[in-house]
C-alpha positions in Angstrom: 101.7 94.1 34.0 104.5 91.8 34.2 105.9 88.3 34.4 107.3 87.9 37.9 108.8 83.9 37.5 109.4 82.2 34.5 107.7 79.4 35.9 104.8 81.7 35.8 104.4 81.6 32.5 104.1 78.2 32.1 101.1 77.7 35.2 99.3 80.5 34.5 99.1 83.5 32.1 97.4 85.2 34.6 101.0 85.7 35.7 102.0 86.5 32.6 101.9 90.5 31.6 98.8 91.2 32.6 98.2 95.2 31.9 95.3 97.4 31.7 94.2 99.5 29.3 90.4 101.6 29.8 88.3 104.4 28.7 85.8 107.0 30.7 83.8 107.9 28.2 80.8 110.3 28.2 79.5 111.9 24.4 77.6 109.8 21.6 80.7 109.5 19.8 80.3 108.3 15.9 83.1 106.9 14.4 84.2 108.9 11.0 83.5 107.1 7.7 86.7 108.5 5.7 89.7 105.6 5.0 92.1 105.7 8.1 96.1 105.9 7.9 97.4 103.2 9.8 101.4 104.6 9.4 100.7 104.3 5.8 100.5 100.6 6.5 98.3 98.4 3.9 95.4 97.2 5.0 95.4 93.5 6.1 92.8 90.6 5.0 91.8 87.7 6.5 95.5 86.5 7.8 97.3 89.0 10.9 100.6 90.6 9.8 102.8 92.3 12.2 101.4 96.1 12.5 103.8 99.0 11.1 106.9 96.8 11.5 110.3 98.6 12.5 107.8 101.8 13.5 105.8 99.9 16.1 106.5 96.8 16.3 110.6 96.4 16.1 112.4 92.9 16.3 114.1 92.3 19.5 111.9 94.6 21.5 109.1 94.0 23.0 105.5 95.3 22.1 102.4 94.9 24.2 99.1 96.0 23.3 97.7 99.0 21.4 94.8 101.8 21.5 93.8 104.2 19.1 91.7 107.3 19.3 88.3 107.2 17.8 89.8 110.0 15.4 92.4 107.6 14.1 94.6 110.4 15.1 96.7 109.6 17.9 97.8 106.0 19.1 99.8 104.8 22.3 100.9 101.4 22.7 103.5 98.9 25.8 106.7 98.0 25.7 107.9 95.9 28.3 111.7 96.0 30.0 112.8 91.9 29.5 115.1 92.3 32.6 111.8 92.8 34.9 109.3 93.3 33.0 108.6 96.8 33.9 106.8 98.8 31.6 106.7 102.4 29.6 104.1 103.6 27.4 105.1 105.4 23.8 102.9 107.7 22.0 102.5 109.2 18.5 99.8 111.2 16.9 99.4 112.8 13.4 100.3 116.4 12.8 99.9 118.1 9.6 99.1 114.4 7.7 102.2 112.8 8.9 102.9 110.5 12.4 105.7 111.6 14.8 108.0 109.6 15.9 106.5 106.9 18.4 108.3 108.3 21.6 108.0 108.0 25.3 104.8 109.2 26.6 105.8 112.3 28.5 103.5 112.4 31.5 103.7 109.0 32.2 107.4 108.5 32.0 108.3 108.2 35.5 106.2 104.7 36.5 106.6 101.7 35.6 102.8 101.7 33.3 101.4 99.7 30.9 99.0 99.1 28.1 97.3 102.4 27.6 93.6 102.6 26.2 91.7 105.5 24.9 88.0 106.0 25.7 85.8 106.3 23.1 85.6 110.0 22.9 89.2 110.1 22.7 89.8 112.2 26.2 90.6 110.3 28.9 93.4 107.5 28.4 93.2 104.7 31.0 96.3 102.1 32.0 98.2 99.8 34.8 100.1 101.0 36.4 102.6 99.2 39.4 101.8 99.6 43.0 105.6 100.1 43.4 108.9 99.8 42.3 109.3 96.7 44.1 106.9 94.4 42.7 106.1 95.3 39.3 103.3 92.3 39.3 100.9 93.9 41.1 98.7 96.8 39.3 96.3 99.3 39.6 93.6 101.2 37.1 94.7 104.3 36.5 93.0 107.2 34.8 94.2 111.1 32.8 92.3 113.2 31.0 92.9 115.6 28.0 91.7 119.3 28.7 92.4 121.8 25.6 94.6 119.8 24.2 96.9 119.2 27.1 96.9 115.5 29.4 96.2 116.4 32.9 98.0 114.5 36.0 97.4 111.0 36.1 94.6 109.7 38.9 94.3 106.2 40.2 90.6 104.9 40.0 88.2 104.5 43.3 88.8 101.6 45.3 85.5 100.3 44.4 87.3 99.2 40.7 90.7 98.6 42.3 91.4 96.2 45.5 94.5 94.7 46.8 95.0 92.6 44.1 96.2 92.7 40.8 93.4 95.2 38.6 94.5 95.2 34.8 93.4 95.9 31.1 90.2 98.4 31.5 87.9 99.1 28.7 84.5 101.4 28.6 81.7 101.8 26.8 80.0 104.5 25.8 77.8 104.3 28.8 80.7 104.8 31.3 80.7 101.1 32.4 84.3 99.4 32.8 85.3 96.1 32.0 88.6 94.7 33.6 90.7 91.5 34.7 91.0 91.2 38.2 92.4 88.3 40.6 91.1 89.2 43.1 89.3 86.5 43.9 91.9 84.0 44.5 93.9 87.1 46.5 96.0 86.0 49.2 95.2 82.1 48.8 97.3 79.2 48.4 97.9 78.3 45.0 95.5 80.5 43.4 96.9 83.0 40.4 93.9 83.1 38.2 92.2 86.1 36.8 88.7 86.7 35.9 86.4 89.8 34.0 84.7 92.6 36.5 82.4 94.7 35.2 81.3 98.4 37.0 78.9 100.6 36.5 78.6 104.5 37.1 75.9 105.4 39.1 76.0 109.4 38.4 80.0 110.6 38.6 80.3 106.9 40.6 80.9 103.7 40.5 79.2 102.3 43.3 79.8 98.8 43.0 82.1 95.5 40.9 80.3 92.3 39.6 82.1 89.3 38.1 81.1 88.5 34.4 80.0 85.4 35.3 79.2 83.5 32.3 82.7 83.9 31.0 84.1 82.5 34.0 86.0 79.3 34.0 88.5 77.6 36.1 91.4 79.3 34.0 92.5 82.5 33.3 89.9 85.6 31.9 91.6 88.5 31.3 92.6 90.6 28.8 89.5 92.0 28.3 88.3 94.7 25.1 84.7 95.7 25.3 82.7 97.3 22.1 81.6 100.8 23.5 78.1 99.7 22.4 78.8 96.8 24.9 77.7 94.1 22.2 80.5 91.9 22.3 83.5 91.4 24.2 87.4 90.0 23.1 89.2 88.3 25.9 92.2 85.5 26.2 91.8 82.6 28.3 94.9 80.0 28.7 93.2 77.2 26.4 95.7 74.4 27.1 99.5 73.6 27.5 99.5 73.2 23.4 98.0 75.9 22.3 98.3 78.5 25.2 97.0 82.1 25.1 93.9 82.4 22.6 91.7 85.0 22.2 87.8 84.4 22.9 84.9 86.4 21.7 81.2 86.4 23.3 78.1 88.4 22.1 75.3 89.5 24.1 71.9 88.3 23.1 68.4 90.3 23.9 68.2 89.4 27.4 71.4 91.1 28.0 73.7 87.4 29.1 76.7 87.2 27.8 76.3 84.0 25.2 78.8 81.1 25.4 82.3 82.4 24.3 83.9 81.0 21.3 87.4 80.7 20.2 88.1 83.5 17.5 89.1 82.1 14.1 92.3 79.8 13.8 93.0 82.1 11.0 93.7 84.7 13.9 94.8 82.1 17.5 98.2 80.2 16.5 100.8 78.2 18.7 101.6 81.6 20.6 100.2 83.7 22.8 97.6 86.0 21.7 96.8 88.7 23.9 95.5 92.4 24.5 92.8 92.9 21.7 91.6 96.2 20.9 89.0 96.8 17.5 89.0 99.8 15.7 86.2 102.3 16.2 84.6 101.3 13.1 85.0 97.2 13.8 87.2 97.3 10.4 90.6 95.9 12.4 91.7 93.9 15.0 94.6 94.7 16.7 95.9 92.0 19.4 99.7 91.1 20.8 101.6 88.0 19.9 103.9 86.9 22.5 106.8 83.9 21.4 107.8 82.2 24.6 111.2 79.4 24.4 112.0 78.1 27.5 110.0 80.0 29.4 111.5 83.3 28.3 109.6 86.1 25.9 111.6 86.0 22.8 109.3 88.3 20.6 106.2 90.3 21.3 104.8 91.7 18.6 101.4 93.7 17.6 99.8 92.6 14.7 96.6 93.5 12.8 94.0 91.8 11.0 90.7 92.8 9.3 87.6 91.5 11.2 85.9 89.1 8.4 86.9 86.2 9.9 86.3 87.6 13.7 82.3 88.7 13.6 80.4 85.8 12.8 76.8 85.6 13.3 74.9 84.8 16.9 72.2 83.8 18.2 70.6 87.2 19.9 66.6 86.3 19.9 66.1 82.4 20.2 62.7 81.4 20.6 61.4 78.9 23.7 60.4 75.3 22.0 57.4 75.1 19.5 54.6 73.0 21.2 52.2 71.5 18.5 49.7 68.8 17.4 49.5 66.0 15.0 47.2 66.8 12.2 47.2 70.3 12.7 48.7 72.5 10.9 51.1 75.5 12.0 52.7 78.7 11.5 55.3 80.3 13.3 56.9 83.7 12.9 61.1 83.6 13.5 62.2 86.7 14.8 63.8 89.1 12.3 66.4 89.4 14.8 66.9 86.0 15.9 70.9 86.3 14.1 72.9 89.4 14.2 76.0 90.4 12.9 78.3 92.9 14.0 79.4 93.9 10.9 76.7 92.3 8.4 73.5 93.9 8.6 71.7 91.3 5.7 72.2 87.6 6.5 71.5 84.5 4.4 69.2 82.0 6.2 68.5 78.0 5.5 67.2 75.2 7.7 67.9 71.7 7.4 64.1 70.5 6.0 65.4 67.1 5.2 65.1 66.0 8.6 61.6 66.4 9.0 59.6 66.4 5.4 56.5 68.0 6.6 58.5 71.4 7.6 58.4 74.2 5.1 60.9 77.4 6.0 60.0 80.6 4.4 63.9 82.7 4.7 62.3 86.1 3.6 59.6 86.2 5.9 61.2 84.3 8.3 58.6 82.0 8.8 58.0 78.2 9.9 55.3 76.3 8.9 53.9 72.7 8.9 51.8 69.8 9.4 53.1 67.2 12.2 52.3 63.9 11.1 53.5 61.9 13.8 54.6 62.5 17.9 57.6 62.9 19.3 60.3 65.6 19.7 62.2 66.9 16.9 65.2 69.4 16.0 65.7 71.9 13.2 69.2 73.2 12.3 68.8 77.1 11.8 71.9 78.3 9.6 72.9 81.5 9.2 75.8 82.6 7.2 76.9 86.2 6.6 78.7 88.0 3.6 82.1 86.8 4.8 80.6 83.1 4.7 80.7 83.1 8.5 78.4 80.4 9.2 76.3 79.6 12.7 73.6 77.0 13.7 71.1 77.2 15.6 68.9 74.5 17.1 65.0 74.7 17.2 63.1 71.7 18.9 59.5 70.9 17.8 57.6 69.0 20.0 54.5 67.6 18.7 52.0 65.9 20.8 48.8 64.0 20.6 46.3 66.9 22.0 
């Protein structure tokens, strides 16, 4: 999408470049183990560098957002006209072990699109794309597909997914369900710009139907939205604050299917600029988002940059347990689930518990058991910490309340 007033910026980034990308998947797609070539690019660590500089990402222009095929093999990515913020789409892929050119993306070269996405299976491609040549701002979801090797017409999605509103920044997962950033529900009222994350679901070939993600709604913006095709977490930006603007969010879904409180992804990632558009490679092994500089209100630089995912997955809390009710003088034992951390990309996670707090508390980590024997009333808390190969750590709280009978 696009920035229509400078002063948009500043209010809102809902107003700020908001662009779709999206998948329609179908197949039970599994990502290939061998090392990918990233434009013969070295892999990054813990800190983002700017991706594939002077290929991709070139000084003075300006780069928004990114998708790669599942087979590593083909790659699209924005760039955005800083007169008005109109947008193109350029596209490379790898022919006999070597990338083209990154050049204008032939059957989209007539509209003014942005921020392409490729669905897990690597057919379809999904974007924004302006509602006319007018207004720029204003967006819908738009779909093509590959057949034998060829991209069909582009087709705009069902007007269950897109409204009269702005729709933006689609993602799928392997189940066909699409996430995108909508504002629709401040359409056509005073004062009202922000954006929040929709979620549909096909019902056979259709999508009958668009809910709100309601626990990652807040009274700022939600968009920007990547979903994991296995639809076990989700990357966003929200506008934080006036100081640190555009930062990207992550939020995991525990076994009850709810969407767990969001968290600000690492500081090692979020900086004083705007980070935007995330997109994770098929394999979790790289993130991939879009730092914006704004002076003055004006985009000086947008970039894409990269980062390995270390510092992103952390562990969280997917199977908590309801309070433990107990006695005094009687002793207990309670089996943790084996699940009750998971990591997206740390199967085997190191477990402690705070046993200082309450002395007659003994925590078994390998078989994930709590035992004890309460030797007084009242209600009490244990710290559960789990910390993954990475050194990600997360708490968790369990209350013990102990009682006379």
């Amino acid at each position: 999408m696009i920035i229509k007033l400078k002063r948009q910026i500043r209010t809102t980034m809902n107003k700020a470049i908001l662009l779709s990308t999206a998948s329609i998947l179908f197949s039970d797609c599994t990502p290939s183990t061998r090392s990918r070539d990233y434009f013969g690019q070295a892999h990054p660590d813990t800190i983002p560098v700017i991706f594939a500089p002077d290929i991709i990402s070139k000084k003075g222009r300006l780069e928004h957002g990114i998708s790669f095929t599942p087979s590593g093999m083909e790659v699209a990515f924005g760039i955005l006209n800083k007169d008005d913020y109109s947008g193109k789409i350029f596209y490379s892929e790898k022919v006999n072990e070597k990338w083209t050119e990154p050049l204008l993306f032939e059957p989209l070269k007539n509209g003014s699109v942005y921020l392409p996405y490729f669905s897990p299976d690597g057919q379809f491609m999904l974007y924004a794309q302006s509602k006319s040549t007018i207004d720029y701002f204003n967006t819908d979801i738009w779909t093509l597909k590959k057949i034998n090797g060829v991209w069909s017409s582009p087709t705009v999605l069902s007007d269950t997914i897109n409204s009269k509103s702005r729709e933006a920044n689609a993602s799928m997962t392997y189940d066909g369900t699409i996430y995108f950033s909508s504002n629709r529900n401040c359409y056509e009222k005073d004062n009202c710009h922000t954006a929040d994350l929709f979620y549909s679901k096909r019902e056979g070939n259709l999508y009958q139907k668009t809910d709100i993600v309601s626990e990652l709604s807040s009274s700022n913006d939600e968009e920007s939205v990547f979903i994991s095709p296995e639809e076990d977490y989700l990357i966003f930006c929200r506008h934080t604050d006036n100081k640190t603007g555009v930062d990207l969010y992550i939020s995991y879904r525990d076994i009850n299917n709810n969407w767990i409180k969001p968290q600000r992804v690492d500081s090692t990632i979020n900086s004083k600029d705007w980070e935007r558009r995330p997109f994770v490679s098929i394999d979790n092994k790289f993130l991939f988002f879009t730092r914006l500089q704004i002076v003055n209100n004006e985009i000086v630089e947008s970039d894409i940059f990269w980062v390995g995912t270390s510092k992103l997955f952390k562990p969280f809390v997917f199977h908590p347990i309801p309070d433990i009710v107990t006695q005094i003088g009687k002793k207990f034992e309670i089996p943790l689930p084996k699940d009750y951390f998971k990591d997206i990309d740390d199967k085997k996670l190191r477990y402690s518990i705070n046993v200082n707090q309450l002395e007659w508390v003994n925590f078994d980590p390998e078989k994930m058991k709590l035992s004890g024997l309460p030797i007084k009333e009242g209600e009490f808390e244990l710290i559960l910490t789990a910390t993954d190969n990475s050194s990600n750590r997360t708490d968790s709280k369990i209350r013990i309340n102990v009682k006379t009978k």
